[in-house]
Backbone as CSV, one residue per row, in Angstrom:
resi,resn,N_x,N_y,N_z,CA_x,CA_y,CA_z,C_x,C_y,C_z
1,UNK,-89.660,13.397,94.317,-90.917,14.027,93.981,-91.120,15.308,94.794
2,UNK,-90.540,15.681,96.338,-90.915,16.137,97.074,-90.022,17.420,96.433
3,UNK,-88.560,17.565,96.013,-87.961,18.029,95.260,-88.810,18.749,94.656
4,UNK,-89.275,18.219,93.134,-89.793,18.479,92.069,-90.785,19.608,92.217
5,UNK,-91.603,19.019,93.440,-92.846,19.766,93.885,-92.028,21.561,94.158
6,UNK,-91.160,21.141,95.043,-90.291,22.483,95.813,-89.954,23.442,95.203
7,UNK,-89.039,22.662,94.154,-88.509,23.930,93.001,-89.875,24.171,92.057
8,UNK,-90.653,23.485,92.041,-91.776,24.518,91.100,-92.557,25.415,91.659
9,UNK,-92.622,25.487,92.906,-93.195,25.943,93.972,-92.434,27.734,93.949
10,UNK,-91.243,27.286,93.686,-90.029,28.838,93.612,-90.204,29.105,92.793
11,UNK,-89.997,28.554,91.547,-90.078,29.104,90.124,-91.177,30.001,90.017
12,UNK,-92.339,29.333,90.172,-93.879,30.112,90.445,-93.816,31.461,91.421
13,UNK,-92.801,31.140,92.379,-93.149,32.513,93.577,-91.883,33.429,92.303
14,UNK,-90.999,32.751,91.932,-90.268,33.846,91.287,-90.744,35.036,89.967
15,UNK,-91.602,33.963,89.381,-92.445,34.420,87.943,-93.284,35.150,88.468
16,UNK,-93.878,34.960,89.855,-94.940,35.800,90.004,-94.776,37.438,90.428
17,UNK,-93.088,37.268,90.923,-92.684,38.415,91.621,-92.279,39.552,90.172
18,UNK,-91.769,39.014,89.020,-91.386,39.737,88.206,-91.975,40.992,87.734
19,UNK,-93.582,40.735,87.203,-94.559,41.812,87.383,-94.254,43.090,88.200
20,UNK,-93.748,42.732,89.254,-93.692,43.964,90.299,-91.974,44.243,90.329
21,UNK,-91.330,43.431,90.035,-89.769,43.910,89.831,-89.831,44.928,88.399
22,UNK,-90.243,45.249,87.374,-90.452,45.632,86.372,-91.046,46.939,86.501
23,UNK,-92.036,47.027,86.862,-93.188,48.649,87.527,-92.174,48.921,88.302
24,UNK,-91.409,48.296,89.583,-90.630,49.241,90.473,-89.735,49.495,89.557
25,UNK,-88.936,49.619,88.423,-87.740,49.883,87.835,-87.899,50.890,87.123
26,UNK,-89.357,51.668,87.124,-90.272,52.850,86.319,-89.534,54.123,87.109
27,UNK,-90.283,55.148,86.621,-89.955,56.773,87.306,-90.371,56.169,88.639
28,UNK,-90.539,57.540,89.497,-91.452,57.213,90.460,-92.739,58.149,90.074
29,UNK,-93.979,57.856,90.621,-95.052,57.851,90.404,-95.463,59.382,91.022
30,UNK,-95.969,60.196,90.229,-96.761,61.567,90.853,-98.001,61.389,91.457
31,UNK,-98.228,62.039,92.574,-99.828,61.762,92.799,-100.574,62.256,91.971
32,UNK,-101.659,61.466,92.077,-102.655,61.789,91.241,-103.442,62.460,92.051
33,UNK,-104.459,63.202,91.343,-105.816,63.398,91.632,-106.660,63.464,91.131
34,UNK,-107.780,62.673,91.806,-109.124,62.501,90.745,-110.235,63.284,91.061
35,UNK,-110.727,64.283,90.108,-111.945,65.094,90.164,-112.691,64.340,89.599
36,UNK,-114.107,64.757,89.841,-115.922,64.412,88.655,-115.405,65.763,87.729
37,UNK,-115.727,65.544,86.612,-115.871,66.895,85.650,-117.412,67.600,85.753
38,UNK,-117.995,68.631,86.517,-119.087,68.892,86.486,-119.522,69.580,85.362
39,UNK,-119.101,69.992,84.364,-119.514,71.479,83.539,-120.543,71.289,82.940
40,UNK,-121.043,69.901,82.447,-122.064,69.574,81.923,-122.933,68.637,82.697
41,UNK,-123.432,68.887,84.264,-123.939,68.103,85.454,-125.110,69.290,85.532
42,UNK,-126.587,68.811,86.006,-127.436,69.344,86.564,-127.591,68.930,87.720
43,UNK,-128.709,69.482,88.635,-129.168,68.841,89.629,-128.241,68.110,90.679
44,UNK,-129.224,66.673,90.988,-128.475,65.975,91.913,-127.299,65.288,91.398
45,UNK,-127.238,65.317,90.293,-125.658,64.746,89.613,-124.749,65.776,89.703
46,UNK,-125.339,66.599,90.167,-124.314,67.688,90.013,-123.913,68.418,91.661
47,UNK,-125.075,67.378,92.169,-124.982,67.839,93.318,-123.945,66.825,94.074
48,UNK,-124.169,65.492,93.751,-122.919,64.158,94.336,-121.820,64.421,93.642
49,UNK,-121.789,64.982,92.272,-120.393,65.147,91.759,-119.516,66.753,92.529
50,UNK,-120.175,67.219,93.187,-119.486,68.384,93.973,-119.252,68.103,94.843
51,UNK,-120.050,67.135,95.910,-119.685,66.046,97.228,-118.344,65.434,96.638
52,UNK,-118.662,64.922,95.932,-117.317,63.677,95.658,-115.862,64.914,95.536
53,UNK,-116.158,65.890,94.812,-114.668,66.681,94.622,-114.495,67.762,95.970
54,UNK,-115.055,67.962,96.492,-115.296,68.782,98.057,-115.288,67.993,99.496
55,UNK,-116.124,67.012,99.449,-116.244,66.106,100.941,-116.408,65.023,100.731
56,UNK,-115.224,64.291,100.830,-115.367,62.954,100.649,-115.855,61.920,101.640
57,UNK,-116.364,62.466,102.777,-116.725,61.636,103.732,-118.289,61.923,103.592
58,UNK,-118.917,62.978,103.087,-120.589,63.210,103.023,-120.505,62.624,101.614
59,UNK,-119.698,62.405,100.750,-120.098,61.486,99.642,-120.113,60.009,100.197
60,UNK,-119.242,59.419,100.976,-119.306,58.056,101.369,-120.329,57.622,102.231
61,UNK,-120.961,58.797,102.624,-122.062,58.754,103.337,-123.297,58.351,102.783
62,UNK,-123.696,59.424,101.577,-124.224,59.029,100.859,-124.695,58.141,99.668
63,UNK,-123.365,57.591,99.320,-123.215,56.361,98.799,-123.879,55.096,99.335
64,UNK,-123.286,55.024,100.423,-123.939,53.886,101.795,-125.528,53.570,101.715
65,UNK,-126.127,54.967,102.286,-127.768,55.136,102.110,-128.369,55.184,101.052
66,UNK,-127.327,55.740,99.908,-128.586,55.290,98.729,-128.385,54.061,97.912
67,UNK,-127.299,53.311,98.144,-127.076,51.759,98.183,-128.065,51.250,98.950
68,UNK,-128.123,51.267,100.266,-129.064,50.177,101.270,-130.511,50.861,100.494
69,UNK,-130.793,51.967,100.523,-132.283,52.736,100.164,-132.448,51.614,98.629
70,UNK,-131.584,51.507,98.058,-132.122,50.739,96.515,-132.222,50.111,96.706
71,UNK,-131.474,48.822,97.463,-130.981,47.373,97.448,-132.412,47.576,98.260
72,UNK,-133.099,47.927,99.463,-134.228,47.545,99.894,-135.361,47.870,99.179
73,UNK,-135.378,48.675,98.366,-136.910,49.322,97.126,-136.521,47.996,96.421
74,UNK,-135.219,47.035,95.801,-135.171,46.394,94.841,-135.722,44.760,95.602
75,UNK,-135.298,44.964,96.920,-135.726,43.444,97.068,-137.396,43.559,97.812
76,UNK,-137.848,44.625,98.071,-139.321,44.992,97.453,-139.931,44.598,97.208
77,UNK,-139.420,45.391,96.002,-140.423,44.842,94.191,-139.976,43.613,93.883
78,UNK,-138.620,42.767,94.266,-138.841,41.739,93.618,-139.762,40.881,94.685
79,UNK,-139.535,40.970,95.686,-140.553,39.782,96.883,-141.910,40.282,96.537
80,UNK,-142.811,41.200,95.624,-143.867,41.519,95.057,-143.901,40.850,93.928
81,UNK,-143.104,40.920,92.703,-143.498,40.186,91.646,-143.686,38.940,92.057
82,UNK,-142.436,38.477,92.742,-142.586,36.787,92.928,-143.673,36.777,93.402
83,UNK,-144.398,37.337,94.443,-145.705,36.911,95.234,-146.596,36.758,93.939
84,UNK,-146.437,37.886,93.237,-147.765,38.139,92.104,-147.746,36.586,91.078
85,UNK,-146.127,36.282,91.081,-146.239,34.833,90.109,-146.179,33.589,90.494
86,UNK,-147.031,33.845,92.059,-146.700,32.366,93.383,-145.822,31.827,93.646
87,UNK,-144.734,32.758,93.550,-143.759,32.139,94.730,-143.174,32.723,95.677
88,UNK,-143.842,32.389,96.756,-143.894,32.966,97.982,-142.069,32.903,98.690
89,UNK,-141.524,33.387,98.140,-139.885,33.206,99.071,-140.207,33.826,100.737
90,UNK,-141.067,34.196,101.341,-140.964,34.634,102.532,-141.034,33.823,103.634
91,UNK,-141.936,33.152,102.938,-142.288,31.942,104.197,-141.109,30.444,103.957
92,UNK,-141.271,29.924,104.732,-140.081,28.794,104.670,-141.703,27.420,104.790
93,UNK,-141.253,26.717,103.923,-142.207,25.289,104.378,-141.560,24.274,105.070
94,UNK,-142.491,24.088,105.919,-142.369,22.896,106.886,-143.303,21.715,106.795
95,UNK,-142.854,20.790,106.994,-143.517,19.168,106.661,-144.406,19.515,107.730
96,UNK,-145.935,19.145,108.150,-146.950,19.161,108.909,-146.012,17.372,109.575
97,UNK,-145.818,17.375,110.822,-145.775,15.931,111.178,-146.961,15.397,112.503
């Protein structure tokens, strides 16, 4: 049994390796590069899509802060609605003993 287990164990690492024996047997690969297309961007879309193709570290920057800036406006408004439809998620209940 211990057998049985073993060689399926290879077979599996072998099948799994094939995927990548196959792609390596390709050209080799040119770099890429990825731009935003601005030509049709206003404003602040046009303003992160010039970050992103110019400075990629003041785009990751800004990514960060206006992630945390939403994610905190979003859990907000939702700890407001819930209040508005009684359910208080802020407080934790405790048994009076």
């Amino acid at each position: 049994m211990k057998k049985c287990i073993l060689f399926t164990v290879y077979i599996g690492a072998l099948l799994a390796c094939i995927p990548g024996w196959v792609w390596a047997g390709g050209e080799k690969a040119q770099e890429i590069v990825v731009v935003a297309d601005t030509r049709n961007l206003r404003g602040f879309n046009l303003y992160i899509a010039g970050l992103y193709n110019e400075n990629m570290w003041l785009f990751a920057t800004w990514a960060v802060l206006l992630t945390t800036a939403l994610g905190v406006l979003l859990g907000l408004l939702m700890d407001f609605l819930m209040t508005r439809t009684g359910l208080d998620l802020g407080k934790t209940s405790k048994k009076e003993q």
